[in-house]
C-alpha positions as CSV (number, residue, x, y, z in Angstrom):
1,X,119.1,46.3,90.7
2,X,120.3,48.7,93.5
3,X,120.0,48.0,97.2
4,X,117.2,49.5,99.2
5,X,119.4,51.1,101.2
6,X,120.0,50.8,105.0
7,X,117.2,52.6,106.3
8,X,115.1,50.9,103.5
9,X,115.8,47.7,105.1
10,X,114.5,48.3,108.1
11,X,111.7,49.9,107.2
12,X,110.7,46.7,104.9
13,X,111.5,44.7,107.9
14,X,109.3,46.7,110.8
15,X,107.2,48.4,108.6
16,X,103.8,46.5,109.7
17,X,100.9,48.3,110.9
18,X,101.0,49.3,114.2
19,X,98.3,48.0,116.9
20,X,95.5,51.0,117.0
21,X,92.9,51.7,119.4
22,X,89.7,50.3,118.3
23,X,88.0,53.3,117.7
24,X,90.9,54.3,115.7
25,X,91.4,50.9,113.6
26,X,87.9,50.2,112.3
27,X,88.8,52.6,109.2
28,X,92.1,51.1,108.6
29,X,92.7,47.2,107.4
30,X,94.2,44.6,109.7
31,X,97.3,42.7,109.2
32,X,95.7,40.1,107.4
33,X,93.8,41.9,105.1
34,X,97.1,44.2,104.3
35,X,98.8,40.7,103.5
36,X,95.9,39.9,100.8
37,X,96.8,43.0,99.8
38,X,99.8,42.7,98.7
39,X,99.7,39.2,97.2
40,X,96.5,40.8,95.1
41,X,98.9,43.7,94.2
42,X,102.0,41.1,93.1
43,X,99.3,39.0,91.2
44,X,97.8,42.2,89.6
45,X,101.3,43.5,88.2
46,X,102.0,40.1,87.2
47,X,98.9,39.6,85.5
48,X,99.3,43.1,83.3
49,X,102.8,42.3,82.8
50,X,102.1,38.9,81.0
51,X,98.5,40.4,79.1
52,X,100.4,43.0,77.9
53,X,102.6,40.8,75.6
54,X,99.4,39.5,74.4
55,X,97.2,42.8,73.5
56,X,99.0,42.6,70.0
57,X,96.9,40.1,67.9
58,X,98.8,38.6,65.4
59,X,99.7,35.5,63.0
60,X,103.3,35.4,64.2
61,X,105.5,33.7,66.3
62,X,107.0,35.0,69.3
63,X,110.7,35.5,68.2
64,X,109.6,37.4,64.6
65,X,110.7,41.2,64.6
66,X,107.7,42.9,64.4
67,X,106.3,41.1,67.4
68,X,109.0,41.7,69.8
69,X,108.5,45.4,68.3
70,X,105.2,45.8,69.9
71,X,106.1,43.4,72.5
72,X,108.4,46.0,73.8
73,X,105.8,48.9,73.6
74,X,103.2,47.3,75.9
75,X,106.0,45.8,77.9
76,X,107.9,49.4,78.7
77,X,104.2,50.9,79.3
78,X,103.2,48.6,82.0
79,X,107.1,48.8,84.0
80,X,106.6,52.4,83.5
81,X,103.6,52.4,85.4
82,X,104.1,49.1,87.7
83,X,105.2,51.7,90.3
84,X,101.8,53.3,90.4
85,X,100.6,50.0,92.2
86,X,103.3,50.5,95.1
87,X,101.4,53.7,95.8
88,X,98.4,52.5,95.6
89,X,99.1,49.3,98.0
90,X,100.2,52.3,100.1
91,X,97.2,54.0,100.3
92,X,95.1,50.9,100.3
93,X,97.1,49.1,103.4
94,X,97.9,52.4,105.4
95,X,101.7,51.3,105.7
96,X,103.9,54.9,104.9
97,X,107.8,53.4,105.1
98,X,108.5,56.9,105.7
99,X,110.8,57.3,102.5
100,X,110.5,58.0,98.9
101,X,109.2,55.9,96.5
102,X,112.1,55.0,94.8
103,X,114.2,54.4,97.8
104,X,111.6,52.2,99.0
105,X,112.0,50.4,95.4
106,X,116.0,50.4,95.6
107,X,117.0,53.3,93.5
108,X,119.3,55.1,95.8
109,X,122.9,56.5,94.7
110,X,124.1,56.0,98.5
111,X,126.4,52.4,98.2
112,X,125.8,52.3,94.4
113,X,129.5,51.1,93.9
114,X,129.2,47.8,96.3
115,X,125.8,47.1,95.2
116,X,126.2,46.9,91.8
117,X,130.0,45.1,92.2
118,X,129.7,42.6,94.9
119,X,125.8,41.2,93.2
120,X,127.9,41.0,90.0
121,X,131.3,39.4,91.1
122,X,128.8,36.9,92.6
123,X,126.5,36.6,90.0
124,X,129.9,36.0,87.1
125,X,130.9,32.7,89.6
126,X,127.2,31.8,89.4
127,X,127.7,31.8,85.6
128,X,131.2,30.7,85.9
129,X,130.5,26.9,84.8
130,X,128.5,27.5,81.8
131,X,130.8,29.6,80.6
132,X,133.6,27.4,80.7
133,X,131.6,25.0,79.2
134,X,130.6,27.3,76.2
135,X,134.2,28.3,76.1
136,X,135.3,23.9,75.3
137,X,132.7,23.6,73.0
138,X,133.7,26.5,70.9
139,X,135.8,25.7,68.0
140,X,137.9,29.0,68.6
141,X,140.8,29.2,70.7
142,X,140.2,31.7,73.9
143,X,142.0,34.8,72.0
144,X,140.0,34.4,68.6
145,X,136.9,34.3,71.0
146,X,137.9,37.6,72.9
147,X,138.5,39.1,69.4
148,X,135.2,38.2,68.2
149,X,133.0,39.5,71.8
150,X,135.2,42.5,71.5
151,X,135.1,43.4,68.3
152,X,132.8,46.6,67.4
153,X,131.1,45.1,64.8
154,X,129.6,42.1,66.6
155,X,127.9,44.7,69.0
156,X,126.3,46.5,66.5
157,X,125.0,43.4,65.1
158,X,123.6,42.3,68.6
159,X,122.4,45.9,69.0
160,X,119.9,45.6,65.6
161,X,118.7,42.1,66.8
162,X,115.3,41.9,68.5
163,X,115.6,38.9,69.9
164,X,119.2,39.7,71.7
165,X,117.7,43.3,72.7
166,X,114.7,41.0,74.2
167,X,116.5,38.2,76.1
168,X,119.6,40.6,77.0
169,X,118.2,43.9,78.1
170,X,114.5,44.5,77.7
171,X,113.5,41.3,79.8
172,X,116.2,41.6,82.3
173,X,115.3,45.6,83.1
174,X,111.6,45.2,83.3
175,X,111.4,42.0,85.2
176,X,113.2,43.3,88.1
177,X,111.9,46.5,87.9
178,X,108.4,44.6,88.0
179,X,109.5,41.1,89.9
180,X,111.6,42.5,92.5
181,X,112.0,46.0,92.8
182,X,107.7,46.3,93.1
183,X,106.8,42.9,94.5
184,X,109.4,42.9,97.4
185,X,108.5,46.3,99.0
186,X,105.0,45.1,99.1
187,X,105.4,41.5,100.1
188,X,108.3,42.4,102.7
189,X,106.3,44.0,105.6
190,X,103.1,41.5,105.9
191,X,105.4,38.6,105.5
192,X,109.0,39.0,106.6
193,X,112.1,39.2,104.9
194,X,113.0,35.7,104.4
195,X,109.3,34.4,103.3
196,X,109.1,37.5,100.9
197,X,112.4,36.0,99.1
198,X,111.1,32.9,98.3
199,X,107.5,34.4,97.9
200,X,108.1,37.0,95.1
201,X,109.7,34.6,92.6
202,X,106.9,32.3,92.7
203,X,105.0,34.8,90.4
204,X,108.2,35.5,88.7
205,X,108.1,31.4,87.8
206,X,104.1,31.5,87.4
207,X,104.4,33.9,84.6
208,X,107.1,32.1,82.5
209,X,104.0,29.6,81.7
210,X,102.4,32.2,79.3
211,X,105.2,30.2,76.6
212,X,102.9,27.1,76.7
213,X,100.1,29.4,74.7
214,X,102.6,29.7,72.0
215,X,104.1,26.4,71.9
216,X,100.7,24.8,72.2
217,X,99.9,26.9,69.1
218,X,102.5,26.5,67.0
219,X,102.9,22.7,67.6
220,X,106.1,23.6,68.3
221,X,106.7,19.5,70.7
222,X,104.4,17.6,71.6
223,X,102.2,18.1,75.0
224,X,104.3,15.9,77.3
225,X,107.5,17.7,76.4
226,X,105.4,21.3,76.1
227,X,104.3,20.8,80.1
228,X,107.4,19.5,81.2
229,X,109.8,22.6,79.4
230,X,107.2,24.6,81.7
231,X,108.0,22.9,85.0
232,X,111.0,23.0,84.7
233,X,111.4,26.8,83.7
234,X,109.2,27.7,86.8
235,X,111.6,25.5,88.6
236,X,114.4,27.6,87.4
237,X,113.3,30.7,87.1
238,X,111.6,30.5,90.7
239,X,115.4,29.6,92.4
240,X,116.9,32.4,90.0
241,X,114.1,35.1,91.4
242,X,114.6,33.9,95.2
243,X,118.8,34.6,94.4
244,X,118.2,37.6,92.3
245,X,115.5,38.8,95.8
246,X,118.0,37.5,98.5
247,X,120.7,39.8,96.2
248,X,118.2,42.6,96.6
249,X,117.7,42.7,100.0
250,X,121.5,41.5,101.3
251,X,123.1,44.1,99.3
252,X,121.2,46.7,101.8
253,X,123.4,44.8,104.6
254,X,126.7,45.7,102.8
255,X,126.4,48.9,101.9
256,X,124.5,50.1,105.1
């Protein structure tokens, strides 16, 4: 996800309500109320984003084709309109950053070069351990494996399978666009900087625990196991969305 920007930055940062005269401030909500808000406006987006996956009624599970097909209809309806909530948080707290709406959400072409390399140079030594690990276990020396991630054909097969367009490129997109690039810009100004980072993801972790519907369903483990793969994918997925926040809001400090 791109940076907010410099200017984005500090309007996230200062961008509170400023003290009004009384007779001025009766019509306009207090800090307090603008921080309720926001978290209602983070738990509303989160809320459509996991009911959307569910509007679909069916017998299947979760990783057959033609569920992740309509999976990724309702999905990419409610990303395309998570940034109608932003406005209306706007209008409904009275705080106008001063910039556009897509600067506000980090979509800026100013500093796109360091803010997509340095998050991703970072993000590849973050990974670097697993990979390494994946790399021992495979069977295949390291030039049979480069042959085989670089060949042609095993793209097009990744690029016709709906589970690797799920977990590789659908997810990914729309939960930052949703998780981070919505909730931050909302969360930022009532809150702070810092608490917004470890904040946001909360609801990021909160909404992995939609899977124990499914699991529960399906009989997939039993319940102790079923609870416990939840806790410890919110535990996860909450440090991955305060890194994936702090990368967000730092790379404003590099390219500003």
């Amino acid at each position: 996800m791109a940076a907010l920007g410099g200017d984005g930055l500090r309007l996230l940062s200062v961008s509170r309500p400023e003290r009004q005269p009384e007779s001025a401030a009766l019509g306009s909500p207090g800090p307090g109320l603008c921080c309720w808000v926001s978290v209602f406006s983070c738990l509303s987006l989160a809320c459509s984003y996991v009911g959307s996956l569910y509007v679909w009624k069916s017998e299947l599970p979760r990783d057959h084709p033609a569920v992740i097909k309509r999976r990724f209809t309702s999905v990419l309806v409610v990303s395309s309109l998570s940034p109608l909530c932003v406005l209306l948080w706007r209008e409904l707290t009275g705080i106008q950053p001063g910039t556009s709406l897509l600067t506000l959400m980090g979509f800026r072409l100013e500093g796109i070069f360091p803010a997509a390399l340095l998050p991703l140079l970072l993000t590849m030594i973050l990974f670097l351990g697993p990979l390494m690990q994946l790399s021992l276990d495979c069977p295949c020396d390291l030039a049979d494996g480069l042959k085989v991630v670089l060949a042609p054909r095993s793209w097009a097969r990744c690029l016709t399978d709906m589970r690797w367009l799920r977990n590789q490129v659908i997810a990914p997109l729309t939960e930052e666009l949703v998780f981070r690039a919505c909730m931050l810009p909302m969360l930022a100004p009532c809150m702070g900087l810092g608490p917004a980072v470890f904040t946001c993801p909360l609801f990021f972790g909160v909404a992995h625990f939609h899977h124990i519907i499914e699991q529960l369903r399906f009989r997939q483990s039993s319940v102790g196991s079923i609870f416990l793969s939840a806790a410890f994918q919110f535990s996860y997925t909450a440090v991955f969305g305060a890194y994936t926040a702090f990368l967000f809001i730092r790379t404003v400090v590099e390219t500003s």
